[in-house]
C-alpha positions as CSV (number, residue, x, y, z in Angstrom):
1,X,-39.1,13.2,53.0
2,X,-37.9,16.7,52.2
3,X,-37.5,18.1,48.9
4,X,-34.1,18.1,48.7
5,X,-34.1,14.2,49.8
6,X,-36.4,13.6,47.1
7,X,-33.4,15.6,45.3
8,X,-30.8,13.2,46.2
9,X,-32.9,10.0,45.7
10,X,-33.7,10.8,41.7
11,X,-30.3,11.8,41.2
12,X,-29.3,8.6,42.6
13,X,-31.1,6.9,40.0
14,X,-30.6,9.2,37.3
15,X,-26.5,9.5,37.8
16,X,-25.5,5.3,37.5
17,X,-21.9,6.1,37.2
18,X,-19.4,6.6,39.6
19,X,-17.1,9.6,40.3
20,X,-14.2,7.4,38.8
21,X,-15.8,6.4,35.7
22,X,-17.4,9.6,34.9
23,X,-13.8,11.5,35.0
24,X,-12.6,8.8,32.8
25,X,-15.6,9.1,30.5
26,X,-15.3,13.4,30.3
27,X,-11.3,12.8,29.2
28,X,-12.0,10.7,26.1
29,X,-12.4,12.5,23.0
30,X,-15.8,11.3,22.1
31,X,-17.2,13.1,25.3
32,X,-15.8,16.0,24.2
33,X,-17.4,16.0,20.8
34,X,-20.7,15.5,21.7
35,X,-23.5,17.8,22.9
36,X,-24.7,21.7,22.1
37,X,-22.1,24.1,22.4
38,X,-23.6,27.5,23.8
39,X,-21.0,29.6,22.2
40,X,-20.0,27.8,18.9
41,X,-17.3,26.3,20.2
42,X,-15.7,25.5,23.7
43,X,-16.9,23.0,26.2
44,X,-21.0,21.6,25.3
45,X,-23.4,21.9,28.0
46,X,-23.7,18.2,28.8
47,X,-19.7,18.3,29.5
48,X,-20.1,21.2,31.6
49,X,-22.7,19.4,33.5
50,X,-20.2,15.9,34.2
51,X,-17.9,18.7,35.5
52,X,-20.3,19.7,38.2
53,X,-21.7,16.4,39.1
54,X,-18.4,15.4,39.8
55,X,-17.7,18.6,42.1
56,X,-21.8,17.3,43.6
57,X,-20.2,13.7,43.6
58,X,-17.1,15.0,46.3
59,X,-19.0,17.4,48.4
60,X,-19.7,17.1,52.2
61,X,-22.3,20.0,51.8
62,X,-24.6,20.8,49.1
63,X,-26.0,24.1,48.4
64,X,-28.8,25.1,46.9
65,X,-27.0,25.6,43.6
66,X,-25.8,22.2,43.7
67,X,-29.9,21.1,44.5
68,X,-30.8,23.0,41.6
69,X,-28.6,21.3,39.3
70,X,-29.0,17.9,39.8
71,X,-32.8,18.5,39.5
72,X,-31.5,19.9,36.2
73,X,-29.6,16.7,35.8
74,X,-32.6,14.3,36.2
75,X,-34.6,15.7,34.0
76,X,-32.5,15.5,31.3
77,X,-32.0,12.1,32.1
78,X,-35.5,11.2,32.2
79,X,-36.0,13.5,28.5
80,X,-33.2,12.0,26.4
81,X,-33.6,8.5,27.6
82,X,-37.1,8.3,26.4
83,X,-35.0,9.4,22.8
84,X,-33.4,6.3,22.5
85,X,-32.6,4.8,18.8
86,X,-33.4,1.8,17.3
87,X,-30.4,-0.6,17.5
88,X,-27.2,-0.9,19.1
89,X,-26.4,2.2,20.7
90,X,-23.4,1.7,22.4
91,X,-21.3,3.6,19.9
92,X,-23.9,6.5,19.3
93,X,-24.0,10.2,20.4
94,X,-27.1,9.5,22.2
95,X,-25.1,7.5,24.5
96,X,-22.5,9.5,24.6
97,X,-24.5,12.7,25.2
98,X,-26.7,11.2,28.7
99,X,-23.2,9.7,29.9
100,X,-21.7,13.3,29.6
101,X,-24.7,13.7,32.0
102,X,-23.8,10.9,34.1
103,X,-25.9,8.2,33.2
104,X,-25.0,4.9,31.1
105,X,-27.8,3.6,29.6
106,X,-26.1,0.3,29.2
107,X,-24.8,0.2,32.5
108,X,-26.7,-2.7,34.7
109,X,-27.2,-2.6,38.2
Protein backbone atom coordinates (compact mmCIF):
# COMPACT_ATOMS: atom_id res chain seq x y z
CA UNK A 1 0.00 0.00 0.00
CA UNK A 2 1.37 3.43 -0.90
CA UNK A 3 1.30 6.35 1.22
CA UNK A 4 -1.17 8.19 -0.39
CA UNK A 5 -3.52 4.82 -0.22
CA UNK A 6 -2.91 4.75 3.30
CA UNK A 7 -4.09 8.62 2.75
CA UNK A 8 -7.29 7.76 1.36
CA UNK A 9 -8.09 4.74 3.71
CA UNK A 10 -7.75 7.09 7.16
CA UNK A 11 -9.63 9.74 5.59
CA UNK A 12 -12.22 7.28 4.82
CA UNK A 13 -12.65 6.65 8.34
CA UNK A 14 -12.06 9.86 9.60
CA UNK A 15 -14.65 11.78 7.09
CA UNK A 16 -18.24 9.58 7.94
CA UNK A 17 -20.33 12.08 6.17
CA UNK A 18 -21.19 12.31 2.80
CA UNK A 19 -20.70 15.06 0.23
CA UNK A 20 -24.55 15.79 0.56
CA UNK A 21 -24.80 16.05 4.19
CA UNK A 22 -21.60 17.90 4.79
CA UNK A 23 -22.93 20.86 2.32
CA UNK A 24 -26.08 20.80 4.30
CA UNK A 25 -24.12 20.81 7.59
CA UNK A 26 -21.50 24.02 6.39
CA UNK A 27 -24.99 26.13 5.42
CA UNK A 28 -26.58 26.03 8.92
CA UNK A 29 -25.76 28.73 11.10
CA UNK A 30 -24.33 26.74 13.94
CA UNK A 31 -21.43 25.61 11.50
CA UNK A 32 -20.74 28.89 10.88
CA UNK A 33 -20.30 29.87 14.48
CA UNK A 34 -18.11 27.48 15.52
CA UNK A 35 -14.31 27.04 15.29
CA UNK A 36 -11.05 29.55 15.48
CA UNK A 37 -11.21 32.32 13.26
CA UNK A 38 -7.56 33.19 11.89
CA UNK A 39 -8.38 36.73 11.33
CA UNK A 40 -10.92 37.75 13.99
CA UNK A 41 -13.62 37.32 11.96
CA UNK A 42 -14.52 35.66 8.59
CA UNK A 43 -14.83 31.97 7.81
CA UNK A 44 -13.08 29.58 11.04
CA UNK A 45 -10.59 27.13 9.97
CA UNK A 46 -12.65 24.04 10.52
CA UNK A 47 -15.35 25.67 7.88
CA UNK A 48 -12.64 26.32 5.60
CA UNK A 49 -11.64 22.77 5.87
CA UNK A 50 -15.59 21.21 4.95
CA UNK A 51 -15.08 23.61 1.99
CA UNK A 52 -12.14 21.61 0.73
CA UNK A 53 -13.11 18.22 1.64
CA UNK A 54 -16.01 18.74 -0.36
CA UNK A 55 -13.91 20.01 -3.42
CA UNK A 56 -11.49 16.28 -2.24
CA UNK A 57 -15.10 14.60 -2.10
CA UNK A 58 -15.81 15.60 -6.22
CA UNK A 59 -12.39 15.13 -7.60
CA UNK A 60 -11.34 12.60 -10.25
CA UNK A 61 -7.61 13.46 -9.43
CA UNK A 62 -5.97 14.36 -6.28
CA UNK A 63 -2.97 16.38 -5.95
CA UNK A 64 -0.59 16.50 -3.60
CA UNK A 65 -2.24 19.47 -1.91
CA UNK A 66 -5.38 17.68 -1.64
CA UNK A 67 -2.95 14.48 0.05
CA UNK A 68 -1.73 16.94 2.34
CA UNK A 69 -4.88 18.05 3.56
CA UNK A 70 -6.82 15.24 4.29
CA UNK A 71 -3.74 14.00 6.38
CA UNK A 72 -4.46 17.35 7.93
CA UNK A 73 -8.03 16.35 8.20
CA UNK A 74 -7.43 12.97 10.09
CA UNK A 75 -5.46 14.21 12.56
CA UNK A 76 -7.71 16.55 13.68
CA UNK A 77 -10.22 14.03 13.77
CA UNK A 78 -8.28 11.64 15.65
CA UNK A 79 -7.15 14.95 18.36
CA UNK A 80 -10.58 16.38 19.04
CA UNK A 81 -12.40 13.15 19.26
CA UNK A 82 -10.34 12.03 22.07
CA UNK A 83 -11.78 15.75 23.61
CA UNK A 84 -15.09 14.55 23.91
CA UNK A 85 -17.47 15.89 26.89
CA UNK A 86 -19.21 14.28 29.43
CA UNK A 87 -22.91 13.93 28.38
CA UNK A 88 -25.05 14.46 25.53
CA UNK A 89 -23.16 16.10 23.00
CA UNK A 90 -25.35 16.32 20.20
CA UNK A 91 -26.03 19.97 20.70
CA UNK A 92 -22.44 21.04 21.64
CA UNK A 93 -19.65 22.92 19.75
CA UNK A 94 -17.48 19.96 20.10
CA UNK A 95 -19.77 18.26 17.75
CA UNK A 96 -20.27 20.87 15.75
CA UNK A 97 -16.55 21.76 15.39
CA UNK A 98 -15.26 17.74 14.08
CA UNK A 99 -18.52 17.88 11.74
CA UNK A 100 -17.21 21.16 10.25
CA UNK A 101 -14.24 18.69 9.66
CA UNK A 102 -16.44 16.12 8.32
CA UNK A 103 -16.89 13.70 10.88
CA UNK A 104 -20.26 13.04 13.06
CA UNK A 105 -19.42 11.59 16.08
CA UNK A 106 -22.95 10.37 16.46
CA UNK A 107 -23.12 9.12 13.10
CA UNK A 108 -23.34 5.05 13.07
CA UNK A 109 -22.19 2.96 10.47
Amino acid sequence: MTDDDATRKEFGEAVNMTGAELRRWLDTDESKAVGQKPDGGGESTGHHSGRRILDILAADELTDADYAHMRKVVGYVHRHAKQRPSGDVEDTKWRYSLMNWGHDPLKRG
